[in-house]
PyMOL CGO cylinders between C-alpha atoms (Angstrom):
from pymol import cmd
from pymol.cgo import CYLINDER

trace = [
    CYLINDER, -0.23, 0.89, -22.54, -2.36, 1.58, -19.32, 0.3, 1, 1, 1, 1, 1, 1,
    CYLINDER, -2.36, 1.58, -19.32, -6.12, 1.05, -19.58, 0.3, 1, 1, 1, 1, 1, 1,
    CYLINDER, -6.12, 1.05, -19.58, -8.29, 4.18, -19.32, 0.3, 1, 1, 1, 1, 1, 1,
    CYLINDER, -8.29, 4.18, -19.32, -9.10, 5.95, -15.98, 0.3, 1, 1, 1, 1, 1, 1,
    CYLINDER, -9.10, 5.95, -15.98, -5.76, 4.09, -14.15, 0.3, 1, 1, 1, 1, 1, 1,
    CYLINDER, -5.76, 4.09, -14.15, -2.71, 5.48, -13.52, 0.3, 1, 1, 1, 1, 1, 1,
    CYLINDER, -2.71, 5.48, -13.52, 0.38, 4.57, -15.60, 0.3, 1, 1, 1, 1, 1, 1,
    CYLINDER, 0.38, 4.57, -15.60, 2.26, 3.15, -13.04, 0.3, 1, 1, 1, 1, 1, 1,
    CYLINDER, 2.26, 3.15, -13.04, 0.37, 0.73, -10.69, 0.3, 1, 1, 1, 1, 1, 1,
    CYLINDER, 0.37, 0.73, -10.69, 2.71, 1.42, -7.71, 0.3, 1, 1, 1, 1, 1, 1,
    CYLINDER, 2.71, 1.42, -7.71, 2.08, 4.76, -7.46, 0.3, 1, 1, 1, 1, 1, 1,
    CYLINDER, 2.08, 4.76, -7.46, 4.01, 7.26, -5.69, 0.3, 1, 1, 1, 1, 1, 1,
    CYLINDER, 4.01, 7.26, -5.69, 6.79, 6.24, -2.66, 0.3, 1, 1, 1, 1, 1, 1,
    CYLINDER, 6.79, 6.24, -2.66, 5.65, 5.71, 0.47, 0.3, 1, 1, 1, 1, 1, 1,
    CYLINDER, 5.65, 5.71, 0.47, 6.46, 8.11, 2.95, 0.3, 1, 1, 1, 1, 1, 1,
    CYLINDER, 6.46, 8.11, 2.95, 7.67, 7.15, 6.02, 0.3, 1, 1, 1, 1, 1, 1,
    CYLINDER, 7.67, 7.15, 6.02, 4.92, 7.28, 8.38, 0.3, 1, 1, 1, 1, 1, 1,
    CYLINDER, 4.92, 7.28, 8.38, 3.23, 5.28, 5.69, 0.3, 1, 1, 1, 1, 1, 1,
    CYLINDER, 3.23, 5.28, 5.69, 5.40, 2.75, 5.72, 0.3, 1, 1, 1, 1, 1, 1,
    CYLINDER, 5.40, 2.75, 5.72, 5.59, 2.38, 9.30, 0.3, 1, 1, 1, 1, 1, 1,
    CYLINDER, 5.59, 2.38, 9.30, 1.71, 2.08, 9.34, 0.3, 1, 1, 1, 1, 1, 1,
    CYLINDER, 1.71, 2.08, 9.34, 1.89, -0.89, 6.11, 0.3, 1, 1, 1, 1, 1, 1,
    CYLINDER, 1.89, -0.89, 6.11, 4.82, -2.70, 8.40, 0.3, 1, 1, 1, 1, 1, 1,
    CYLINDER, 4.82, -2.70, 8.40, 2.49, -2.55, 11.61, 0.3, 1, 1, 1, 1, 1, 1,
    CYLINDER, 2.49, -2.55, 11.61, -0.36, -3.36, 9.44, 0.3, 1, 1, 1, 1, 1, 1,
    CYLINDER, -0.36, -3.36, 9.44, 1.11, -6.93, 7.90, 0.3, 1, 1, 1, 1, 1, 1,
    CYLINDER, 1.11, -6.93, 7.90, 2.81, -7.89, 11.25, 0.3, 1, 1, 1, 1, 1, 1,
    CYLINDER, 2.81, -7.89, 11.25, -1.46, -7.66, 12.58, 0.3, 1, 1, 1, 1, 1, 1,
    CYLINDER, -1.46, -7.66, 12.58, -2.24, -9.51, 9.78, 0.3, 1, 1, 1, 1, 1, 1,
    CYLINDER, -2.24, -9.51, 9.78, 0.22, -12.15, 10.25, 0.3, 1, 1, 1, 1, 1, 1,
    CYLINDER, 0.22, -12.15, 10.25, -0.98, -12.17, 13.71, 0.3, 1, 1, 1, 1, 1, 1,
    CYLINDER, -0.98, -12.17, 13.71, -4.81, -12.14, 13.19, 0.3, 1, 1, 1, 1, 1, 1,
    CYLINDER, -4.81, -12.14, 13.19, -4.41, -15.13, 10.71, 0.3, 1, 1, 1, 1, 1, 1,
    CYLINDER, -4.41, -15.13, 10.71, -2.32, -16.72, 12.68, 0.3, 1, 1, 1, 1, 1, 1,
    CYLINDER, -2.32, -16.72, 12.68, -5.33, -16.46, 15.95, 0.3, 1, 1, 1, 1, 1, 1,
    CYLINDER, -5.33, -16.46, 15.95, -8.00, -17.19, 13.61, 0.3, 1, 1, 1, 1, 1, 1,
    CYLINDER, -8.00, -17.19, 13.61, -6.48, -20.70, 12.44, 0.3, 1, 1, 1, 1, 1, 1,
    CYLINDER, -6.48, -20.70, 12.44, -6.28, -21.37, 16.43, 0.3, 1, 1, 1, 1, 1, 1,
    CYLINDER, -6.28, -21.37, 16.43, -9.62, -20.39, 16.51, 0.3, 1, 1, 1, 1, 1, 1,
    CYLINDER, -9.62, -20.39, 16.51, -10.57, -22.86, 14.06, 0.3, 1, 1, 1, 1, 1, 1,
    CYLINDER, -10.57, -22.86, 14.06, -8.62, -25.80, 15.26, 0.3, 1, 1, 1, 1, 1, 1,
    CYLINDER, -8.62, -25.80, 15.26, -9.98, -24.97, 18.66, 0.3, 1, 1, 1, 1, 1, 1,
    CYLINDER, -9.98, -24.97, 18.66, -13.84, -25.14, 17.33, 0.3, 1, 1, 1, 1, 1, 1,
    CYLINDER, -13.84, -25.14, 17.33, -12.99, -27.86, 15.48, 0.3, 1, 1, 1, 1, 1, 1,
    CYLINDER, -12.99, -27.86, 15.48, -11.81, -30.11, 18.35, 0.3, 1, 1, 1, 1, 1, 1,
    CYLINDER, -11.81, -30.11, 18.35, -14.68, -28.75, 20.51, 0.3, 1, 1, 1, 1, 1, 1,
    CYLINDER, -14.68, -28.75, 20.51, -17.02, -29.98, 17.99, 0.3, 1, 1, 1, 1, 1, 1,
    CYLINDER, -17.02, -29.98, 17.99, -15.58, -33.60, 17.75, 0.3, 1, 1, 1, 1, 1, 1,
    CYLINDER, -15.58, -33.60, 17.75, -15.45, -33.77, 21.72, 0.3, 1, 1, 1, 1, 1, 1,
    CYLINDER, -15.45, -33.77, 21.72, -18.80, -32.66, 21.74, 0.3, 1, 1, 1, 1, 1, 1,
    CYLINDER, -18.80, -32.66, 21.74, -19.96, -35.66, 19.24, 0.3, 1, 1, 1, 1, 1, 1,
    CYLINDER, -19.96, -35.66, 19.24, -21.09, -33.41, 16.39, 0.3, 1, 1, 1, 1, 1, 1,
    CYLINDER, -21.09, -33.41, 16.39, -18.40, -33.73, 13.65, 0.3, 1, 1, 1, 1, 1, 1,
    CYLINDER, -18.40, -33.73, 13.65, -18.11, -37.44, 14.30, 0.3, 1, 1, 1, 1, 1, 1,
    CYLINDER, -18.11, -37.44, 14.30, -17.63, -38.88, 11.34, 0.3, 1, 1, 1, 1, 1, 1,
    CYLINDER, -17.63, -38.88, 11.34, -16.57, -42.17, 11.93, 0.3, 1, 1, 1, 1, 1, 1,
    CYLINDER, -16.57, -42.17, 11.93, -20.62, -42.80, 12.68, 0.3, 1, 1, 1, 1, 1, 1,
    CYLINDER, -20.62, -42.80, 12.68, -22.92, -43.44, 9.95, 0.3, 1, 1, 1, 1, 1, 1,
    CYLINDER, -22.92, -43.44, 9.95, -25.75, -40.08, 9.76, 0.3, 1, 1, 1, 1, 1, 1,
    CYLINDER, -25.75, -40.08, 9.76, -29.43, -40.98, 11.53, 0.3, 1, 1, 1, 1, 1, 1,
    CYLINDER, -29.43, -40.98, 11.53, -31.80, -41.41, 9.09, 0.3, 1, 1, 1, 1, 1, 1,
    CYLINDER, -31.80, -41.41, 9.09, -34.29, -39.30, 9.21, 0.3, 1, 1, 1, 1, 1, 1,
]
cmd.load_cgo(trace, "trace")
């Protein structure tokens, strides 16, 4: 039985065919925007151990 205020079938109606074109292009930028940002982040990542300040291997300055 479907809560109250949803519709009965979660799906919805079919897609129509411009719509579907749009979700297709819209997952293959997804796919590619992840796949940029995890460059990104291995990129900053190795930026910030050349520049000395995720060095871990060192003990942290007391203060």
């Amino acid at each position: 039985m479907a809560e109250p205020g949803l519709p009965a079938d979660p799906a919805g109606p079919p897609l129509t065919g411009d719509e579907h074109a749009e979700l297709l292009f819209l997952r293959a930028e997804n796919a590619l925007l992840r796949t940029e940002r995890d460059i990104l982040v291995k990129a900053a990542g190795w930026f910030a151990a050349d520049a000395g300040v995720l060095d871990r291997r060192t003990e942290p300055e007391p203060r």
